[in-house]
C-alpha positions as CSV (number, residue, x, y, z in Angstrom):
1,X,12.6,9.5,35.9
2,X,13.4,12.2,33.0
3,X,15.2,8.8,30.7
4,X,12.3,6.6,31.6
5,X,9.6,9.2,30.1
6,X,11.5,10.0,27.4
7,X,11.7,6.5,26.3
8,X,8.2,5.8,26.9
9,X,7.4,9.0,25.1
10,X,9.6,7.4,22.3
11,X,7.2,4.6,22.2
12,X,5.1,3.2,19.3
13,X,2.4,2.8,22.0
14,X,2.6,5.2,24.9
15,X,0.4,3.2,27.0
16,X,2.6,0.3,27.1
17,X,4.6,2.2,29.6
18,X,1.6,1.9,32.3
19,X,-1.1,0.1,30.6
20,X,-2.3,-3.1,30.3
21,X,-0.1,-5.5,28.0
22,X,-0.7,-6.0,24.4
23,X,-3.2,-9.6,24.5
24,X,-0.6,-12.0,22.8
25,X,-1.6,-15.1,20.7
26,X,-0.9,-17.0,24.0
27,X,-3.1,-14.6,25.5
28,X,-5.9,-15.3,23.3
29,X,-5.3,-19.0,22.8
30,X,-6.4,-18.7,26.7
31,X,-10.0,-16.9,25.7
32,X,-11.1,-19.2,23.1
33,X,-10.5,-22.2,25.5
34,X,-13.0,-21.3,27.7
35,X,-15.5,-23.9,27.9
36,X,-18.3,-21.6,27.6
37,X,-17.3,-20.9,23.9
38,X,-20.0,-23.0,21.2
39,X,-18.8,-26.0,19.4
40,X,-19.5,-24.1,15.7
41,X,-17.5,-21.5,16.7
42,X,-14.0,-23.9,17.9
43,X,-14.4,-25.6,14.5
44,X,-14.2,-22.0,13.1
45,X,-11.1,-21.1,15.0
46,X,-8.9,-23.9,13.2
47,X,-9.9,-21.8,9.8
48,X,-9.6,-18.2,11.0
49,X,-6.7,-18.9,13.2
50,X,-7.8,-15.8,15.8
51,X,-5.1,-16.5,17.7
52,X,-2.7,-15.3,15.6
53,X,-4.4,-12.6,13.8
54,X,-5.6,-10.9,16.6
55,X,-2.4,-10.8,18.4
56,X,-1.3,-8.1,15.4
57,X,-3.5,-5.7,16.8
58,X,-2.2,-5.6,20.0
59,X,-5.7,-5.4,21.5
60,X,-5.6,-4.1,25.3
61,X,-7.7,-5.4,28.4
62,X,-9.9,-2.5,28.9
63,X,-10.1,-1.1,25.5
64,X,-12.9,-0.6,23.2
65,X,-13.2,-2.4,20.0
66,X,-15.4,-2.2,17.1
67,X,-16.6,-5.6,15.1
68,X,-17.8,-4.1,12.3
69,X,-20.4,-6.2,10.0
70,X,-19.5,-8.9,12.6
71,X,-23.2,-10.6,11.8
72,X,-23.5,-12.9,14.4
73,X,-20.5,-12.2,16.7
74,X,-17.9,-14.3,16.4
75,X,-15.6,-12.2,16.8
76,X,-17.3,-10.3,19.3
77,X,-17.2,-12.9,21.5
78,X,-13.6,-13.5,20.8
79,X,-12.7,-9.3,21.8
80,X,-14.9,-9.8,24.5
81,X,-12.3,-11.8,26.4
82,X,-9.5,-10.3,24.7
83,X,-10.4,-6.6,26.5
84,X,-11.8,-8.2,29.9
85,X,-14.9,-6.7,31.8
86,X,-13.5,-3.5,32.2
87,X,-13.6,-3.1,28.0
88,X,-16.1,-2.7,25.6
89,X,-16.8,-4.5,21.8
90,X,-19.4,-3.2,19.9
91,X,-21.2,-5.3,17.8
92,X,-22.0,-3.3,14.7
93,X,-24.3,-4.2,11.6
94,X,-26.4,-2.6,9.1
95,X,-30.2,-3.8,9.0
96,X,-28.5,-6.5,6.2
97,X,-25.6,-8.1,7.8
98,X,-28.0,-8.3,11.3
99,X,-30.8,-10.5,9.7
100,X,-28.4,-12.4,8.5
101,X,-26.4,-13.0,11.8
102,X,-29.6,-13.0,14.1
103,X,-29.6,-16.7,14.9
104,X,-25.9,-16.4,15.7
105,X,-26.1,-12.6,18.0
106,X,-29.3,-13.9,19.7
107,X,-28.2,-16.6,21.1
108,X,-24.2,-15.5,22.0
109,X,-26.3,-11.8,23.5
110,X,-29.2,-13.6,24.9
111,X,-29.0,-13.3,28.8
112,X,-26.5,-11.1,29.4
113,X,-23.9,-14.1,28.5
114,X,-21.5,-11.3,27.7
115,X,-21.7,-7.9,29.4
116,X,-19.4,-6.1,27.8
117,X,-20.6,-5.9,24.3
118,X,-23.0,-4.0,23.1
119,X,-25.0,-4.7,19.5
120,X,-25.8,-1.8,17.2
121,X,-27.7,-1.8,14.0
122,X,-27.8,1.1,12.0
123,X,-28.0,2.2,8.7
124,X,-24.2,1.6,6.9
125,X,-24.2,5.5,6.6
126,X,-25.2,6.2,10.4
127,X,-23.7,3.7,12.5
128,X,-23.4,5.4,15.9
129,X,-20.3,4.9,16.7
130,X,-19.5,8.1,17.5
131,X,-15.7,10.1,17.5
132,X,-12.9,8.9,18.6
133,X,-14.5,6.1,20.9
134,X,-12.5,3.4,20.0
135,X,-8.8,2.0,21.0
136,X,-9.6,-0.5,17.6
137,X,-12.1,-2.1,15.5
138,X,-11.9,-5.2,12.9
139,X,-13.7,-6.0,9.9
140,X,-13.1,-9.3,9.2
141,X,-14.4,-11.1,5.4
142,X,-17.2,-8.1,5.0
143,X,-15.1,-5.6,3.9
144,X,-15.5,-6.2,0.0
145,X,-19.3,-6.3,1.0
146,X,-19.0,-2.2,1.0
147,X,-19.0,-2.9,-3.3
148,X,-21.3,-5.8,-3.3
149,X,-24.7,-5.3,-4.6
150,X,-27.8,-7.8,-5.2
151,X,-31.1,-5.8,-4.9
152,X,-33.0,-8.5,-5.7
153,X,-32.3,-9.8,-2.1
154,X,-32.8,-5.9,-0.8
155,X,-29.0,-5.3,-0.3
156,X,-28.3,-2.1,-2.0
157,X,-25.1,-0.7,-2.8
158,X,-23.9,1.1,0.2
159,X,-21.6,4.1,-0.2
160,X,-18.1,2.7,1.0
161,X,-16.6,6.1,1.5
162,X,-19.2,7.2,3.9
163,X,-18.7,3.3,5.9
164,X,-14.4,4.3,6.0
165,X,-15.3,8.3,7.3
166,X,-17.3,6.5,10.2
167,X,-14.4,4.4,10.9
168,X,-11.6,6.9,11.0
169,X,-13.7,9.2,12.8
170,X,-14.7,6.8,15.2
171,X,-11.0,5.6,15.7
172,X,-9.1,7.9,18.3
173,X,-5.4,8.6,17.1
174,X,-3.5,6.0,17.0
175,X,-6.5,3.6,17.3
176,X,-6.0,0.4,14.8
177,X,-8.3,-1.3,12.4
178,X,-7.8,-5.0,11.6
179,X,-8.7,-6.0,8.1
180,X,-9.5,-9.6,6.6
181,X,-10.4,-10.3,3.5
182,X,-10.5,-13.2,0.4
183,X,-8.0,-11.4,-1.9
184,X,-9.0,-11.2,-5.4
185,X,-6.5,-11.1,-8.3
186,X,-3.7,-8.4,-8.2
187,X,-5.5,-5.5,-10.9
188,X,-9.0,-5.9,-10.6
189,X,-9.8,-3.3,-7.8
190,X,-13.0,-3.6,-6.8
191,X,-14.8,-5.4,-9.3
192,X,-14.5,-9.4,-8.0
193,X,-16.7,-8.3,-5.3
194,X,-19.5,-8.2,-6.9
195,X,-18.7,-11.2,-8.5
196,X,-16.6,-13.2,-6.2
197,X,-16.8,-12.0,-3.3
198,X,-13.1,-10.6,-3.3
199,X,-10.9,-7.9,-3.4
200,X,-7.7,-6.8,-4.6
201,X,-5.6,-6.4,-1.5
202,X,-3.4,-3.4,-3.3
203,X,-6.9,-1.4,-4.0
204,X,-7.9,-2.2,0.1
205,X,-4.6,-0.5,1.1
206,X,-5.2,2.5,-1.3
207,X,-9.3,3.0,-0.3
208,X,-8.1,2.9,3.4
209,X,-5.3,5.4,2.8
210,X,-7.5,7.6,1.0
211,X,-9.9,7.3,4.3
212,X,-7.2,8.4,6.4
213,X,-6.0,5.4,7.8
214,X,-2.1,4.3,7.5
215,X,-1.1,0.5,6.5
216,X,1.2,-0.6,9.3
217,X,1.6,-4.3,9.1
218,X,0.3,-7.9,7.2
219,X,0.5,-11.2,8.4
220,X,1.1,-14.6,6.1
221,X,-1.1,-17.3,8.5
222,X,-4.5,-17.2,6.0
223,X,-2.6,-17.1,3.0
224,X,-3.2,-20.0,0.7
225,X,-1.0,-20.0,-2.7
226,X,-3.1,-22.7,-4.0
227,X,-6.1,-20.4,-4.7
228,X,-5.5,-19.1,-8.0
229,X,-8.5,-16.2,-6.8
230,X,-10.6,-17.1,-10.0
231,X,-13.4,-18.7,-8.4
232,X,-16.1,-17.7,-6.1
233,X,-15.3,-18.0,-2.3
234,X,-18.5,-20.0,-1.7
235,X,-17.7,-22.8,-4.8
236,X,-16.9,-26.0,-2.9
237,X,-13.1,-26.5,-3.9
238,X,-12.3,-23.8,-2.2
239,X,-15.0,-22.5,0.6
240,X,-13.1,-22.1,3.9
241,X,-9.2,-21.9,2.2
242,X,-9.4,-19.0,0.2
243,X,-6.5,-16.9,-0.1
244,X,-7.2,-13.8,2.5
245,X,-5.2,-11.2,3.5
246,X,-4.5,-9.5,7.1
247,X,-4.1,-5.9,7.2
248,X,-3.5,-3.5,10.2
249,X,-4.1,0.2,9.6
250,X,-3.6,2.9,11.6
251,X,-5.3,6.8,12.7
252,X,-2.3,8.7,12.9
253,X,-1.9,10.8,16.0
C-alpha cells in the first residue's frame, strides 16, 4: 500500500488515485450529443470545438465549475454534463453580460431543464462566489471585456484586478481556470480591447500571474494564422475565425 500512496501522492492530481476520471474529449463529444442540446448551440460547437478545449481542463464528474461572463450559458450547459448531477456549474454574470444573455439563460434555466447549475448576477466586484468553492472555472471570449468600456451603452469600465482576486480566491488549490480569448497583436497589451475586442495573449499570461494564478498549458485547435489580428472580431471577414488562444492556469497548492 506504502508504493501505491506514494505514487499517488506524487501525482499532478491527487484525486486521480480514487476519483472520478478526468472528462476526455470522447467524454464530452458524448454530452454535446445529447439530443436535448439546441440546434444554435450544435452549429456553435463546430466553431468553438468544446470538445477539445474542454478536455485540457480535466474537468471531473462531481466537481464545481465556474462559467464566468458565460451570458447565456453555453458553456454552462456544456459543464453541466461534463460534472454529472452530483456537480455544480455556476453561471456567473454582471448585471451587463446577463441582459445581454437573457434570451439565451431563460430559456436553457427555464424549468429546471438543468439542475445542477445555478445563475448568479452580481456586480463584477462582488460576484458571490465565495473561497475556495470551485474545482475550476472558464472564461471563455469575455476576458478582454474586464478592459472594455462604452458608457454610452452603460457598461462601465470594471476593475479587472478586483474580477482575477475573486477568481483565485474562489479557486481552491490546485483548482484550474480555462481561458479563451481573440488574441490581439503580440505588444499591444491591453489596448485592442477597447478597440477590437482582443488581447495580447503574452499580457493575459502576465495579468493572471500577477493574480496568483500559474500558466500550465495552451492548446493550437482555435488558432487561425490567417487573422493578421488588425481587424475587429465582429467585421465580417473574419467573425467566427479569429485567431484565439486557450490557456489553462492554475492556484498553486
Amino acid at each position: 500500500m506504502r508504493p501505491l500512496l506514494a505514487s499517488c501522492l506524487a501525482a499532478i492530481a491527487l484525486s486521480a488515485c480514487a476519483g472520478a476520471p478526468v472528462a476526455t474529449s470522447s467524454d464530452i463529444e458524448r454530452v454535446l450529443a445529447n439530443p436535448a442540446r439546441s440546434q444554435a448551440d450544435r452549429e456553435r460547437d463546430a466553431r468553438d470545438k468544446p470538445a477539445e478545449v474542454m478536455a485540457l481542463a480535466n474537468f471531473r464528474r462531481g466537481d464545481t465549475v465556474a462559467d464566468l461572463l458565460g451570458g447565456g450559458g453555453y458553456n454552462s450547459e456544456i459543464l453541466s454534463g461534463i460534472v454529472g448531477p452530483g456537480g455544480h456549474v455556476l453561471l456567473v454574470n454582471n448585471p451587463g453580460y446577463d441582459a445581454f444573455g437573457k434570451k439565451g439563460w431563460s430559456e436553457r434555466l427555464a424549468n429546471g431543464r438543468l439542475p445542477n447549475v445555478r445563475h448568479l448576477v452580481g456586480p463584477t466586484d462582488a460576484l458571490g462566489m465565495g473561497e475556495d468553492t470551485l474545482d475550476g472555472a472558464v472564461i471563455v471570449m469575455s476576458y478582454h471585456d474586464l478592459y472594455w468600456v462604452d458608457d454610452a451603452e452603460g457598461w462601465p469600465k470594471v476593475d479587472a484586478g478586483q474580477f482575477l482576486d475573486q477568481v483565485a480566491r474562489a479557486l481552491k488549490p490546485g483548482g484550474v481556470l480555462l481561458v479563451v480569448d481573440h488574441s490581439a497583436r503580440s505588444g499591444t497589451g491591453s489596448s485592442a480591447a477597447q478597440t477590437l475586442h482582443r488581447i495580447d495573449e503574452q499580457f493575459a499570461i502576465a495579468d493572471f500571474r500577477k493574480h496568483g494564478l500559474e500558466w500550465v498549458a495552451a492548446m493550437p485547435y482555435l488558432r487561425n494564422p490567417g487573422d493578421d489580428r488588425g481587424k475587429p472580431v465582429f467585421d465580417p471577414s473574419i467573425r467566427g475565425k479569429t485567431d484565439r488562444f486557450v490557456h489553462l492556469y492554475r492556484k498553486p497548492g
